[in-house]
mmCIF file as Biopython writes it, N, C-alpha, C and O atoms, coordinates in Angstrom:
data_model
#
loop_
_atom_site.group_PDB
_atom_site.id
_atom_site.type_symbol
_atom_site.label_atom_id
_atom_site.label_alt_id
_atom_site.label_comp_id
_atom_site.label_asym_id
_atom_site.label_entity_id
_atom_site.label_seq_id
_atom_site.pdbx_PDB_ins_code
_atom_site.Cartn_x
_atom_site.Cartn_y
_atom_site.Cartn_z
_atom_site.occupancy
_atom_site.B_iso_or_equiv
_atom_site.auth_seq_id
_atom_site.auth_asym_id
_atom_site.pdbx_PDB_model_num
ATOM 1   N N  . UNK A ? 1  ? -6.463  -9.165  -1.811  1.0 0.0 1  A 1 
ATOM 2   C CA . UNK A ? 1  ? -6.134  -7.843  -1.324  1.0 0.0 1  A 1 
ATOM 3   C C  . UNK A ? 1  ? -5.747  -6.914  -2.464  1.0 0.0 1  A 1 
ATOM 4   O O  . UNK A ? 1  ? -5.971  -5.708  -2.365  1.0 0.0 1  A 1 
ATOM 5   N N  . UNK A ? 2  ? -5.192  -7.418  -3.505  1.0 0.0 2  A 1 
ATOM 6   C CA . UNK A ? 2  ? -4.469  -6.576  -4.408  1.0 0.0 2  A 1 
ATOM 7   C C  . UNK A ? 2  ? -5.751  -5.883  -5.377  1.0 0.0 2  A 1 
ATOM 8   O O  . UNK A ? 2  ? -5.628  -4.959  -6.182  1.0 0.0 2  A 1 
ATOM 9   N N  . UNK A ? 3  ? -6.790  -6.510  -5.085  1.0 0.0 3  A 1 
ATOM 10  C CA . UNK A ? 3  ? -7.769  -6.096  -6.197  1.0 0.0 3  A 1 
ATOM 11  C C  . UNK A ? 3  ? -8.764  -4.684  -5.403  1.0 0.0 3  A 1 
ATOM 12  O O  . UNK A ? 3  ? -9.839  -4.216  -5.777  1.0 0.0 3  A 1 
ATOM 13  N N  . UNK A ? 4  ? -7.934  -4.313  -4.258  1.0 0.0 4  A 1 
ATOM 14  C CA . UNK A ? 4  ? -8.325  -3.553  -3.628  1.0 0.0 4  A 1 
ATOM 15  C C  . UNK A ? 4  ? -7.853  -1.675  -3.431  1.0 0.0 4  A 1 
ATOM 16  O O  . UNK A ? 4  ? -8.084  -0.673  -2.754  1.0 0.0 4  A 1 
ATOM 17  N N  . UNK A ? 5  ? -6.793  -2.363  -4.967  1.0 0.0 5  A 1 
ATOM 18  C CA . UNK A ? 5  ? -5.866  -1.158  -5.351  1.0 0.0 5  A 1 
ATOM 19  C C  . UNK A ? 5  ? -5.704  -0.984  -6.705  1.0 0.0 5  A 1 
ATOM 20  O O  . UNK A ? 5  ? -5.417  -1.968  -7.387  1.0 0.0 5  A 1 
ATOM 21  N N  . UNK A ? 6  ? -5.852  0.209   -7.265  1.0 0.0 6  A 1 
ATOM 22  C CA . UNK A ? 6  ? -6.327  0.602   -8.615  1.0 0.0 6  A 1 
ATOM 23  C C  . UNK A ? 6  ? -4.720  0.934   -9.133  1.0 0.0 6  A 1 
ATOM 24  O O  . UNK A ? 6  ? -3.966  1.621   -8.443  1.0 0.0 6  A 1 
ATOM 25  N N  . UNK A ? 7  ? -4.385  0.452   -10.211 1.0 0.0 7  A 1 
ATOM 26  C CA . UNK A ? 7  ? -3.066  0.825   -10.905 1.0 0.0 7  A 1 
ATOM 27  C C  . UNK A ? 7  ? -2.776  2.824   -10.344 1.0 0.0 7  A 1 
ATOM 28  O O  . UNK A ? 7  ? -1.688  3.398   -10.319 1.0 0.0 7  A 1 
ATOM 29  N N  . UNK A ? 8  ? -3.550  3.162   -10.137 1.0 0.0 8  A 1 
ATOM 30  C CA . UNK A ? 8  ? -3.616  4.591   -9.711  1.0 0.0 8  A 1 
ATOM 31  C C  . UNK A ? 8  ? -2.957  4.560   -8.500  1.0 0.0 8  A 1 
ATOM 32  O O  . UNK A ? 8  ? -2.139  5.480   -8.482  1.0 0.0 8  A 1 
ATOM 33  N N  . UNK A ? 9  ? -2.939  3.771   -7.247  1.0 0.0 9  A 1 
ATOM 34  C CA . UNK A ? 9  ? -3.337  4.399   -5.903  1.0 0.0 9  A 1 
ATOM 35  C C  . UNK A ? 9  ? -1.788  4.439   -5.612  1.0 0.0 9  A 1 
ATOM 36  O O  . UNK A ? 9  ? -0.970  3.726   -6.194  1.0 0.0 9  A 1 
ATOM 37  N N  . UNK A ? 10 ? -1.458  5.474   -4.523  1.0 0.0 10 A 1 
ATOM 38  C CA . UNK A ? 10 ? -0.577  6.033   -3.990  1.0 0.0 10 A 1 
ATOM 39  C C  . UNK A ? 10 ? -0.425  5.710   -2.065  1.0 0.0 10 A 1 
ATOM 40  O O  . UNK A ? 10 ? -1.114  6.083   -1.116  1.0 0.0 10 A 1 
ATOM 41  N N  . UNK A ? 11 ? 0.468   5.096   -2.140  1.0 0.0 11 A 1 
ATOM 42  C CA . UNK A ? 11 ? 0.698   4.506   -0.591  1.0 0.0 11 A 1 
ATOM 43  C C  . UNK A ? 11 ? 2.073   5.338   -0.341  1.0 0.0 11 A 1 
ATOM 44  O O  . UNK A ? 11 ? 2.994   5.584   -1.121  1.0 0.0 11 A 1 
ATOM 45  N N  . UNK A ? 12 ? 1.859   5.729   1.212   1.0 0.0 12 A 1 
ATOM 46  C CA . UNK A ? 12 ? 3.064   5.960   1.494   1.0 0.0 12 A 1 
ATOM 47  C C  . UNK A ? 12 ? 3.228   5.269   3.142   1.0 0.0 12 A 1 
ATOM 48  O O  . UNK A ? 12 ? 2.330   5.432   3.968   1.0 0.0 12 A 1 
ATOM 49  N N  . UNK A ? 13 ? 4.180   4.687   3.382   1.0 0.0 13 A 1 
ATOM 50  C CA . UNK A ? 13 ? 4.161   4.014   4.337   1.0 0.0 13 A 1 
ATOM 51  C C  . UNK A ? 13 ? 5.868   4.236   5.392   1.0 0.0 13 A 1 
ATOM 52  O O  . UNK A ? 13 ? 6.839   3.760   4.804   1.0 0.0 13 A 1 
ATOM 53  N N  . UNK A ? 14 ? 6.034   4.583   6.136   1.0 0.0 14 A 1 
ATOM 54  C CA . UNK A ? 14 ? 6.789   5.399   6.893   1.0 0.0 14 A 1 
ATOM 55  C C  . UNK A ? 14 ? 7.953   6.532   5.903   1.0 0.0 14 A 1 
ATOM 56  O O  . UNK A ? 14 ? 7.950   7.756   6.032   1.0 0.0 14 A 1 
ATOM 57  N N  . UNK A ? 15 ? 8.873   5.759   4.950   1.0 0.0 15 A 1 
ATOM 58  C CA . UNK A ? 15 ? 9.698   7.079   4.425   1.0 0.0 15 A 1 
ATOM 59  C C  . UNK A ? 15 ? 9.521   6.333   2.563   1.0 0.0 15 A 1 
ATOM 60  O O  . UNK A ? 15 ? 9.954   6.867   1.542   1.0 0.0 15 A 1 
ATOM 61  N N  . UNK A ? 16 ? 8.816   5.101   2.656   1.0 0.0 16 A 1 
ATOM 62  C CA . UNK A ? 16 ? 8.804   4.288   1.997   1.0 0.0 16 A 1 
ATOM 63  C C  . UNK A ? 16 ? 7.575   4.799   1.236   1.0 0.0 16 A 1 
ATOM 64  O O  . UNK A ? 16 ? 6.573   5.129   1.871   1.0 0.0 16 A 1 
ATOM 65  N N  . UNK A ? 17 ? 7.626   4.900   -0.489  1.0 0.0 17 A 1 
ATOM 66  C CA . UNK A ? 17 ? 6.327   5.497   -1.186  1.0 0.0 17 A 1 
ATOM 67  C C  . UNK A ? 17 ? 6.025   4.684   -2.282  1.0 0.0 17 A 1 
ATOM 68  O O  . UNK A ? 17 ? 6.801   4.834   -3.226  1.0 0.0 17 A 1 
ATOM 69  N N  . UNK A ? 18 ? 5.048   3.794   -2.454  1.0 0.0 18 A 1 
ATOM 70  C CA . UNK A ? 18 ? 4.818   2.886   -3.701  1.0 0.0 18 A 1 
ATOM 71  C C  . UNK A ? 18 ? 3.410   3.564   -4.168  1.0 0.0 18 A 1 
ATOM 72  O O  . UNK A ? 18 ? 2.505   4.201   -3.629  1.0 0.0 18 A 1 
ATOM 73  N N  . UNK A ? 19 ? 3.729   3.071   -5.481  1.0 0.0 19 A 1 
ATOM 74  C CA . UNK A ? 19 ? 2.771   3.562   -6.082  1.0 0.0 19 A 1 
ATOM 75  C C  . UNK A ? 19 ? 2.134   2.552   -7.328  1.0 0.0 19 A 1 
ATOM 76  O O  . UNK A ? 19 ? 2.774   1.804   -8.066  1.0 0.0 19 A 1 
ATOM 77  N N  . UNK A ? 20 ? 0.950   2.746   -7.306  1.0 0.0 20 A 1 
ATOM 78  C CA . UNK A ? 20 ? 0.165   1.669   -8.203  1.0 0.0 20 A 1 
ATOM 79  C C  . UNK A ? 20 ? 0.184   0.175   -7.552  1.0 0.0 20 A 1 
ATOM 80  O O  . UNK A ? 20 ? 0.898   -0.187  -6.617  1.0 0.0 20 A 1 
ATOM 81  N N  . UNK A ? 21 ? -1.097  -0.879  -8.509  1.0 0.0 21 A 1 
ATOM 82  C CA . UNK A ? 21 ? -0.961  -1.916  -7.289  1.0 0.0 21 A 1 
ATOM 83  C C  . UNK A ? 21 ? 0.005   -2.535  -7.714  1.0 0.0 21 A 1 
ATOM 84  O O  . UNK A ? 21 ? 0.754   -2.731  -6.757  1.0 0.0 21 A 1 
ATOM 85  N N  . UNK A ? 22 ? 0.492   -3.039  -8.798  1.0 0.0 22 A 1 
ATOM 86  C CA . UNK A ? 22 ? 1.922   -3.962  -8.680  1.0 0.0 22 A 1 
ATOM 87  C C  . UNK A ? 22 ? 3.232   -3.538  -7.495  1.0 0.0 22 A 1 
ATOM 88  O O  . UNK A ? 22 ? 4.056   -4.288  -6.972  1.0 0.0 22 A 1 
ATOM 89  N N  . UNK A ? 23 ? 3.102   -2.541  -7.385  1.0 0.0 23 A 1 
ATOM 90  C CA . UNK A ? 23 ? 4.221   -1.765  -6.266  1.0 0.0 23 A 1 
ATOM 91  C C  . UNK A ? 23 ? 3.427   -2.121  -5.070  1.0 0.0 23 A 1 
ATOM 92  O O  . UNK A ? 23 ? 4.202   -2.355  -4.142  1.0 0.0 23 A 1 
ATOM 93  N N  . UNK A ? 24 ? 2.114   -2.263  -4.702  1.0 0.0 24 A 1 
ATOM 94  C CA . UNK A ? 24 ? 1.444   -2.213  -3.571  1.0 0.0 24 A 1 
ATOM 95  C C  . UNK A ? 24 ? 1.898   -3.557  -3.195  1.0 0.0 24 A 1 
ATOM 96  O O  . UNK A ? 24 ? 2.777   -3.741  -2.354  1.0 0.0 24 A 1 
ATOM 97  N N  . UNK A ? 25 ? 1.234   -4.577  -3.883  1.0 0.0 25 A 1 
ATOM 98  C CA . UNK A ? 25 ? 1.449   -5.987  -4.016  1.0 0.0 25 A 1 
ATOM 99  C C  . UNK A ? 25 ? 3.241   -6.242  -3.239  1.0 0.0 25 A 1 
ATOM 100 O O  . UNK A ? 25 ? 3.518   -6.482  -2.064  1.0 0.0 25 A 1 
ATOM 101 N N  . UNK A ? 26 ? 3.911   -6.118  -4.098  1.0 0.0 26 A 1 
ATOM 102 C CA . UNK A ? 26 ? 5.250   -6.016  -3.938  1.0 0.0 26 A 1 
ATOM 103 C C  . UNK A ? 26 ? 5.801   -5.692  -2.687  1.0 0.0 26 A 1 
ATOM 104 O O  . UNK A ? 26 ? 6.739   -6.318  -2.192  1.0 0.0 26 A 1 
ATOM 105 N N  . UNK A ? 27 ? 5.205   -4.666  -2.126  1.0 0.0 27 A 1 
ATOM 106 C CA . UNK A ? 27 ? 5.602   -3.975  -0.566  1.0 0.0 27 A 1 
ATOM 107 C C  . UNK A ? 27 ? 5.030   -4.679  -0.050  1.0 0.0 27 A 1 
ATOM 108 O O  . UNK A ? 27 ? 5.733   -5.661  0.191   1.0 0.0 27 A 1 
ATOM 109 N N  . UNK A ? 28 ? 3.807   -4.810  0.403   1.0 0.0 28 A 1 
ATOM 110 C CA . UNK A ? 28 ? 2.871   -6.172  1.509   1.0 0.0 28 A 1 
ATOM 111 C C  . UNK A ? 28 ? 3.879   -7.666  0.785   1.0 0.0 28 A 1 
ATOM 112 O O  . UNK A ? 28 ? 4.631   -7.769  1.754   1.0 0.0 28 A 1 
ATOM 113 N N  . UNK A ? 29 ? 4.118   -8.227  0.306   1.0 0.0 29 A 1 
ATOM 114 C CA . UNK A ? 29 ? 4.864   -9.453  -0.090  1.0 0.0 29 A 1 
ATOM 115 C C  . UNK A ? 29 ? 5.581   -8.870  0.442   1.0 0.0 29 A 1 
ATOM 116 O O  . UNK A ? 29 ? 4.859   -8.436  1.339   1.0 0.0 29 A 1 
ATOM 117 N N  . UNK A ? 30 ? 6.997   -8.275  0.711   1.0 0.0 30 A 1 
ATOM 118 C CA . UNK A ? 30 ? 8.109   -8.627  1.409   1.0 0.0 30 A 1 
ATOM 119 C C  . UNK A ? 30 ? 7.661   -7.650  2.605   1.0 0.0 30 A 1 
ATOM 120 O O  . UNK A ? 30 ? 8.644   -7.379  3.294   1.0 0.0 30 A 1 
ATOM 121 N N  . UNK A ? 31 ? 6.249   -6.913  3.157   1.0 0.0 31 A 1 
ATOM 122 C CA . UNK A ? 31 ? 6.234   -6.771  4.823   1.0 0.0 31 A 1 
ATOM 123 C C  . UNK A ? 31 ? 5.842   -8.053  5.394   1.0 0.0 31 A 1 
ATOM 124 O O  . UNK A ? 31 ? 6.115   -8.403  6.542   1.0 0.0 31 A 1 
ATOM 125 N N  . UNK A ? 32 ? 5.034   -8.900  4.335   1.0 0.0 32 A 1 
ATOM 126 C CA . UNK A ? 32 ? 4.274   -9.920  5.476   1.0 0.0 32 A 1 
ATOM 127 C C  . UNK A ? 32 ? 5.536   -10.794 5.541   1.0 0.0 32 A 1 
ATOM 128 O O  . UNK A ? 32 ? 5.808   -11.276 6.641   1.0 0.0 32 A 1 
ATOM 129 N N  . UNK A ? 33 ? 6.478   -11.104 4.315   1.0 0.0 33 A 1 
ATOM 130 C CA . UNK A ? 33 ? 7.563   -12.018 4.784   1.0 0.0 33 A 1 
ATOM 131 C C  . UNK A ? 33 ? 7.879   -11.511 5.885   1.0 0.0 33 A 1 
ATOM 132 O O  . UNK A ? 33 ? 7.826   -12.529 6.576   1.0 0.0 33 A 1 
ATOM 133 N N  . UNK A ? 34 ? 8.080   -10.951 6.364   1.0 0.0 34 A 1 
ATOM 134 C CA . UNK A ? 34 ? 9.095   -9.838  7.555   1.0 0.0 34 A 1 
ATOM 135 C C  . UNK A ? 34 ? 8.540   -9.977  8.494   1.0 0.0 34 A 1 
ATOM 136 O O  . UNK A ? 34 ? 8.986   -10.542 9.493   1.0 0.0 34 A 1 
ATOM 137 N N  . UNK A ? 35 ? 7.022   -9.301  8.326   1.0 0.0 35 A 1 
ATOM 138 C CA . UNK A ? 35 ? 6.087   -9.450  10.286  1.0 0.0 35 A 1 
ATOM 139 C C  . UNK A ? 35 ? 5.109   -9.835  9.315   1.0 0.0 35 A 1 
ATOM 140 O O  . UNK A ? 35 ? 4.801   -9.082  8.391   1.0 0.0 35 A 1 
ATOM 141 N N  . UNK A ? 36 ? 4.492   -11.220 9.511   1.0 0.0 36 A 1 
ATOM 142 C CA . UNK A ? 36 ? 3.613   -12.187 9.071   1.0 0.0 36 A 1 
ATOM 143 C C  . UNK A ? 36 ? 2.137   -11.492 9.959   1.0 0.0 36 A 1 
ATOM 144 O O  . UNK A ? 36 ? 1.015   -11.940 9.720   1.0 0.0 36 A 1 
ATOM 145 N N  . UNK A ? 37 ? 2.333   -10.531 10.826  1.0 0.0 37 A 1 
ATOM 146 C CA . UNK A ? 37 ? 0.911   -9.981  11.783  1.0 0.0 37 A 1 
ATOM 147 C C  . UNK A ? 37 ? 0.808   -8.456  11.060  1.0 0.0 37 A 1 
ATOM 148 O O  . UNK A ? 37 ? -0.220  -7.782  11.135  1.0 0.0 37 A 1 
ATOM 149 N N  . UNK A ? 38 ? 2.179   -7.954  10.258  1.0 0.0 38 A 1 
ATOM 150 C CA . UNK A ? 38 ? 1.657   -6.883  10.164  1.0 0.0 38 A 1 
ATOM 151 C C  . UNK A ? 38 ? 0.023   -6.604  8.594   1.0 0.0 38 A 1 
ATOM 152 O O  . UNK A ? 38 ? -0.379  -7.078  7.531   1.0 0.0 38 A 1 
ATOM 153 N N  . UNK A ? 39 ? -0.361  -5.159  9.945   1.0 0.0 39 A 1 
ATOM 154 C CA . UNK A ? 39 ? -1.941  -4.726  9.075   1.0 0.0 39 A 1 
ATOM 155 C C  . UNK A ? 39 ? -1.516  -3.728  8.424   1.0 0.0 39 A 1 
ATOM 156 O O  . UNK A ? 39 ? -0.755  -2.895  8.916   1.0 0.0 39 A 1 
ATOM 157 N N  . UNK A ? 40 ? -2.003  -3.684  7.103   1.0 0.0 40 A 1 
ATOM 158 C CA . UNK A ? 40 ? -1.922  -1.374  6.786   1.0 0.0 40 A 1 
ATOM 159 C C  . UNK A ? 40 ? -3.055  -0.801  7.919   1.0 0.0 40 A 1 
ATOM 160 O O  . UNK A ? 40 ? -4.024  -1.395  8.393   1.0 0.0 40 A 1 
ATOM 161 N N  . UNK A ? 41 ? -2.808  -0.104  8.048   1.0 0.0 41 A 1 
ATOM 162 C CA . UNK A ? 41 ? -3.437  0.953   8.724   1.0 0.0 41 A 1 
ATOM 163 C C  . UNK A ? 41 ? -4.571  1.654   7.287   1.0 0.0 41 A 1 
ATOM 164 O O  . UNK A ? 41 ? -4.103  1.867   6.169   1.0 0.0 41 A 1 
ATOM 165 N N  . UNK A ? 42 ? -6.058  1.916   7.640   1.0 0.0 42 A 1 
ATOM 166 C CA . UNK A ? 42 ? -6.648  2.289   6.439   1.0 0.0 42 A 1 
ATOM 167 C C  . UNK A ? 42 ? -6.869  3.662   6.882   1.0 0.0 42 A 1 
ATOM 168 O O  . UNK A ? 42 ? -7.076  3.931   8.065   1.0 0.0 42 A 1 
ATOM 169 N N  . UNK A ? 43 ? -6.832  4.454   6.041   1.0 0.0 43 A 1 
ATOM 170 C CA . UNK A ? 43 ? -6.801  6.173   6.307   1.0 0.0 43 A 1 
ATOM 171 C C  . UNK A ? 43 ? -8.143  6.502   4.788   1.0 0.0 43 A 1 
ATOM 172 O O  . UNK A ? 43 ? -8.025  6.550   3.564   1.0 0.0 43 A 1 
ATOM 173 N N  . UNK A ? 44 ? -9.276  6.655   5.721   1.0 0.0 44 A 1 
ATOM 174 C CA . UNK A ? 44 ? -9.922  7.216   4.328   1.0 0.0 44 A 1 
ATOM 175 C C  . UNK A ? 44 ? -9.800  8.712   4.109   1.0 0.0 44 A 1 
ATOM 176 O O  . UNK A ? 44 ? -9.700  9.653   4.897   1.0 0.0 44 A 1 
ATOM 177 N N  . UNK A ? 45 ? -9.837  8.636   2.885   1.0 0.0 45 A 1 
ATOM 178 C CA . UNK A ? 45 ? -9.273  10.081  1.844   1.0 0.0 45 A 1 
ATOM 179 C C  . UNK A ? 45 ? -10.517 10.150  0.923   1.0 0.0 45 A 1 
ATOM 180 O O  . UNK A ? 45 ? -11.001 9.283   0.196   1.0 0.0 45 A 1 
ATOM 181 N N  . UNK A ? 46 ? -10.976 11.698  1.212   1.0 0.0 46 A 1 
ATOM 182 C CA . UNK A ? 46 ? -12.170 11.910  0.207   1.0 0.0 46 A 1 
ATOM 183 C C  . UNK A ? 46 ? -10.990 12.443  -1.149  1.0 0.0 46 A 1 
ATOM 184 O O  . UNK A ? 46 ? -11.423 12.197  -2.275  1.0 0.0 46 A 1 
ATOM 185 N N  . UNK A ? 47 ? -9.851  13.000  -1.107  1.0 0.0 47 A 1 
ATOM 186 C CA . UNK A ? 47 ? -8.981  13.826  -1.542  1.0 0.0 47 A 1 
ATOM 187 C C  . UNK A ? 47 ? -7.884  13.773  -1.649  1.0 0.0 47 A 1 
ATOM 188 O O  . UNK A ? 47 ? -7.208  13.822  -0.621  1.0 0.0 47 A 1 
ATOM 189 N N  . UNK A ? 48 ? -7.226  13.646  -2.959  1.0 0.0 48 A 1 
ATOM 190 C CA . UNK A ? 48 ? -5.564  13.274  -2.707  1.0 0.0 48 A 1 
ATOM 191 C C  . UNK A ? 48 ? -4.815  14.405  -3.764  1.0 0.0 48 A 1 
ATOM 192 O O  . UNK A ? 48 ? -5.051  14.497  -4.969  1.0 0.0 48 A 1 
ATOM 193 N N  . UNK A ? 49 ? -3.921  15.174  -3.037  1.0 0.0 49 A 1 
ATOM 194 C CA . UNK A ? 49 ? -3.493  16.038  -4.055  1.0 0.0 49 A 1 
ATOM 195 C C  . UNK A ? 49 ? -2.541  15.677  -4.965  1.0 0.0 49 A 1 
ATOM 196 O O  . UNK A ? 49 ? -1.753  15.038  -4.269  1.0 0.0 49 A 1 
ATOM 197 N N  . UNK A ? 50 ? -2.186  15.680  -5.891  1.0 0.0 50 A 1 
ATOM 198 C CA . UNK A ? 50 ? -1.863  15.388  -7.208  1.0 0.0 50 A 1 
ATOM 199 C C  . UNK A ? 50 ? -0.285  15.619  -7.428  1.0 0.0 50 A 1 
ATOM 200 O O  . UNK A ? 50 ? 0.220   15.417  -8.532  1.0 0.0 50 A 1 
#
């Protein structure tokens, strides 16, 4: 999964904002400890403002 996120990418996930994949990685590791069912939700973005 992690190779599915570019040191670049920007997640924001309810008030919670990681950024890059080591931070991505990091957040899914302690959601799946937590809810072992939870999915991200995928939102495609032609556009991300800066």
């Amino acid at each position: 999964m992690s190779l599915a996120y570019t040191p670049g990418s920007r997640w924001r996930n309810r008030a919670e904002f990681v950024n890059g994949s080591a931070e991505i990685v990091g957040f899914l590791t302690r959601t799946w400890t937590r809810e072992p069912d939870y999915r991200p939700a995928v939102a495609a973005r032609t556009t991300m403002p800066a």
